[in-house]
C-alpha positions as CSV (number, residue, x, y, z in Angstrom):
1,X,4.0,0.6,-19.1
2,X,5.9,3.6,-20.2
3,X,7.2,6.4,-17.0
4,X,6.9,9.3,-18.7
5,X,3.5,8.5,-19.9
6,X,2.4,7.7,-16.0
7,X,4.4,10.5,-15.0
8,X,2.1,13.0,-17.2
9,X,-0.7,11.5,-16.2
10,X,-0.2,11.7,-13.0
11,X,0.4,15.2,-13.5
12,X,-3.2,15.7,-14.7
13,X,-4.3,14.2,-12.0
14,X,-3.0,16.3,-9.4
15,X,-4.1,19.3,-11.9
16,X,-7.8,18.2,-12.3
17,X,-9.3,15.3,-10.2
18,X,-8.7,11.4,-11.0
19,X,-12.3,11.0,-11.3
20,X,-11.3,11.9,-15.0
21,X,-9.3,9.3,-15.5
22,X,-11.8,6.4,-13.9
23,X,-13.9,7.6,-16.2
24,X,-12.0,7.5,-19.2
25,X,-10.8,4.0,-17.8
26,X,-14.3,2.9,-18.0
27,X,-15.2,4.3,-21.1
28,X,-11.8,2.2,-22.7
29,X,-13.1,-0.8,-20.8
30,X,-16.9,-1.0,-22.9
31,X,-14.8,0.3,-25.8
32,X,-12.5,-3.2,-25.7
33,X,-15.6,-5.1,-25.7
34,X,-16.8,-3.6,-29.4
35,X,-17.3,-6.3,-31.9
36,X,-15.5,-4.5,-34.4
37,X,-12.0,-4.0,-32.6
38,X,-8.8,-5.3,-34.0
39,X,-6.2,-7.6,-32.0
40,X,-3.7,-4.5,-32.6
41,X,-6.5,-1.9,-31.7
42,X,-7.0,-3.5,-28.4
43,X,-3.1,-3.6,-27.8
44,X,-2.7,-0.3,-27.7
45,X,-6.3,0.5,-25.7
46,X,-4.3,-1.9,-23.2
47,X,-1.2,-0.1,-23.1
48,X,-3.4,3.1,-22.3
49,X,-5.1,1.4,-19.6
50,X,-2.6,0.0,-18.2
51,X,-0.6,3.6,-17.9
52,X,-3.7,4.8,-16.6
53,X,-4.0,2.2,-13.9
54,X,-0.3,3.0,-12.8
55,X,-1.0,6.4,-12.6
56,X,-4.2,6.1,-10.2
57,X,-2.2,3.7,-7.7
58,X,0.4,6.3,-8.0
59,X,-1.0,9.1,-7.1
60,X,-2.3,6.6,-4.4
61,X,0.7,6.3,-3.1
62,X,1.8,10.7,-3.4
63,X,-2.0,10.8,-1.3
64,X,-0.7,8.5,1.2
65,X,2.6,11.0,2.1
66,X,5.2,9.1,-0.9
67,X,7.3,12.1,-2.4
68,X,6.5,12.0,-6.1
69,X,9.6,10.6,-7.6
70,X,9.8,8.0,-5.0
71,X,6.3,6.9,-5.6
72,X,7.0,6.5,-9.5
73,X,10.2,4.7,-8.7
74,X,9.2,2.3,-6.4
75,X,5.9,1.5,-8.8
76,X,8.4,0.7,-11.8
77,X,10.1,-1.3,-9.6
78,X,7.0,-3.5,-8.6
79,X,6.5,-3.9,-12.2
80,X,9.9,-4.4,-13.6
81,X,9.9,-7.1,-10.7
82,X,6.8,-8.9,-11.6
83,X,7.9,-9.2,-15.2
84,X,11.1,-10.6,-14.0
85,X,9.3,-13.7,-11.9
């Protein structure tokens, strides 16, 4: 998972309306299961989801009263924390 890239996402979030980025979530999920995707291919759709899922439980967290930069904080910190265990 890559800040910045959860960071701008976010972003569009809060310019448009998440339902954008479910979508697009979905549409990467069926797209994972093609036949005719590559191990490497699906790395990087994985990355993308993943940076996607971040964002969503980010802005979460902004909906729910978190100031912005605290909310992108403390999710890197969940995740740095998890990779640590």
């Amino acid at each position: 998972m890559k800040l910045p890239v959860i960071k701008h996402l976010v972003s569009f979030i809060e310019e448009n309306d998440e339902d954008y980025v479910v979508e697009s979530l979905e549409t990467l999920e069926h797209l994972c299961e093609s036949p005719g995707i590559k191990d490497e291919e699906l790395d990087v759709i994985g990355e993308i989801i993943s940076n996607m899922y971040g964002a969503l439980e980010v802005h979460k967290n902004i909906k729910d009263g978190q100031p912005k930069k605290e909310a992108l904080n403390a999710f890197m910190k969940r995740v740095l924390g998890a990779i640590d265990k």
